[in-house]
N, C-alpha and C positions, 0 to 999 in steps of 0.2 A: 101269854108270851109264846112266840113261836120262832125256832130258826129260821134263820137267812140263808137263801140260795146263794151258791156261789155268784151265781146273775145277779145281784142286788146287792154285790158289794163294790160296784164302785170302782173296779181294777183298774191300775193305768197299763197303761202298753207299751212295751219296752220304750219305743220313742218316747210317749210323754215321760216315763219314767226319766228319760236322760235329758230331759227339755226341763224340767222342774227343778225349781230352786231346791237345794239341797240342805238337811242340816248342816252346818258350821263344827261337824265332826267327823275326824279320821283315824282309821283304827288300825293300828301296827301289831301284826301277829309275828312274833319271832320263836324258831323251833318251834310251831305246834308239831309235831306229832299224828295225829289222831285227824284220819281225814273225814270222819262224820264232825268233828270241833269246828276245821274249817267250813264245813258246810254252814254249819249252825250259823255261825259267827257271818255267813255271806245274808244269811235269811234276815236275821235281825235288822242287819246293815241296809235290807232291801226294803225291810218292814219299817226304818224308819229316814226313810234318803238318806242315809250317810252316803258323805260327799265322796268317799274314797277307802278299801282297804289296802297296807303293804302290806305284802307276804316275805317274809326275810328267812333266810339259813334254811333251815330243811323244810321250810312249811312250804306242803306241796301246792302246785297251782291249778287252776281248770285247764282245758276240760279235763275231767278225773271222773268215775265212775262214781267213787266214792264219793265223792263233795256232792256229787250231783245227787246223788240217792237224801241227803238233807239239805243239800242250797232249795231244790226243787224249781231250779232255775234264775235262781238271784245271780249268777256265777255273768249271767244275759246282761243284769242291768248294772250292777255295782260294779263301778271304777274301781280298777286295782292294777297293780305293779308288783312285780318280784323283784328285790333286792339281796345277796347273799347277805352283806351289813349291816346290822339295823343299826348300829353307831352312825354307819353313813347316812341312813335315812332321818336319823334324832336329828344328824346336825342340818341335813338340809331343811327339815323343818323347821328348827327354830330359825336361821339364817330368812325364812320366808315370814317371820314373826309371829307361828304359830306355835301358842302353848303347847308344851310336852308333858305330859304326865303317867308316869308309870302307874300301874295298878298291881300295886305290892304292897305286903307290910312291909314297914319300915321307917325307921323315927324321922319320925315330924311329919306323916303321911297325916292328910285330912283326913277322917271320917268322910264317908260319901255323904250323910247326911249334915253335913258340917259343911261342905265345898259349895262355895256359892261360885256360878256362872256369871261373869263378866258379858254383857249382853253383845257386844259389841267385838269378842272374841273369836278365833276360831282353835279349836282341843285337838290334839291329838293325843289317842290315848294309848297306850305301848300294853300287851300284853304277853307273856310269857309263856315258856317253856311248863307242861304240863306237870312235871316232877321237881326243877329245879326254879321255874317263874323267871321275872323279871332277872336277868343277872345283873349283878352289882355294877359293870361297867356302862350299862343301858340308865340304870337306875341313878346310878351319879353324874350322867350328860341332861335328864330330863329334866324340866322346868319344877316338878314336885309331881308330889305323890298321893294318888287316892286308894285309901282302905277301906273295903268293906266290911263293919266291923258281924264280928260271928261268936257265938258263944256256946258252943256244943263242944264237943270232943275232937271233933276237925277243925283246923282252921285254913281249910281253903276250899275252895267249890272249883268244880271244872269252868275249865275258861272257857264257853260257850255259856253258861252258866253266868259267871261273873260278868261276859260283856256283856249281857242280855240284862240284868241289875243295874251294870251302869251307863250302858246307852239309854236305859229310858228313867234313868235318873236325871242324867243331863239333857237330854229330849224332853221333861217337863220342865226343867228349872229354865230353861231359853222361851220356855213358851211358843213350841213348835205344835203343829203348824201353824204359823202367820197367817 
C-alpha cells in the first residue's frame, strides 16, 4: 500500500468545482461563534459539493484569516450568503420547497441513522449556536429534526463535528456521486 500524491488525487478547480452538479444539500450555521468551526464546516461542505452554506447572526463571514487557516480555501468554492435571521432564511427555504431540518435534540427528532432521504429532495440542514444549539424558535419553523444519537457523558459534539457526521450521512443515503 502506498500513499497518494497530492497530483493523483483528482482535484477540481474552482471552476469546475462551481460547473458541477452539486449535492442536493444546504447547510444553515446560526451564531457559530468559533471561526476555526466555520472553517471546518466550509471544508466539508467543499469535500462534499454542498450546494450552498447560510451564515446567520454572529457567524462570521470570509474572507477571515481565521476561517481561512481550516476552510484551506473552500471559502473560493462554496456558495454562501450571510443572513442576520436564520427565521428569515428557514422560511425562505421552505417557501422554495426545501426540507428544513434542525440538528438538535428534541422530541420526535429522527435518529440520523433512522432518517431516511427522499431521493428526489433537497435538505437543508440548520445548525446551531455552540453552547445554546438550535434555539427553540429555529427549531419549531423547521420541517423536523435530526439527532445524532451519543452515549457517553457528553451529549453533544462540536458543530463542525456534528456536520461533518451528518453531511456524509445524507451524502451516502442519496447516493452521491451520481
Amino acid at each position: 500500500m502506498r500513499k497518494l500524491e497530492n497530483s493523483e488525487l483528482e482535484r477540481k478547480s474552482i471552476e469546475a468545482f462551481k460547473n458541477s452538479e452539486k449535492t442536493p444539500l444546504i447547510l444553515v450555521l446560526d451564531d457559530i461563534r468559533s471561526l476555526h468551526n466555520i472553517g471546518s464546516v466550509f471544508r466539508t461542505a467543499d469535500a462534499f459539493l454542498i450546494e450552498k452554506i447560510y451564515l446567520c447572526g454572529i457567524t462570521a463571514t470570509p474572507p477571515n484569516k481565521e476561517i481561512h487557516k481550516t476552510a484551506l480555501g473552500a471559502t473560493e468554492t462554496v456558495a454562501w450568503e450571510h443572513h442576520e435571521n436564520v427565521l428569515e432564511v428557514i422560511s425562505e427555504l421552505k417557501q422554495k420547497k426545501i426540507t428544513t431540518l434542525a440538528i438538535e435534540q428534541v422530541e420526535s427528532a429522527f435518529f440520523l441513522q433512522d432518517f431516511k432521504v427522499e431521493k428526489e429532495k433537497k435538505y437543508a440542514l440548520v445548525f446551531g449556536n455552540e453552547v445554546h444549539g438550535v434555539s427553540q424558535e429555529a427549531v419549531a419553523l423547521c420541517d423536523g429534526a435530526i439527532e445524532i444519537p451519543q452515549l457517553g457523558t457528553k451529549h453533544s459534539l462540536n458543530i463542525s463535528v456534528s456536520a461533518g457526521i451528518v453531511v456524509w450521512d445524507l451524502f451516502q443515503k442519496m447516493n452521491w456521486p451520481r
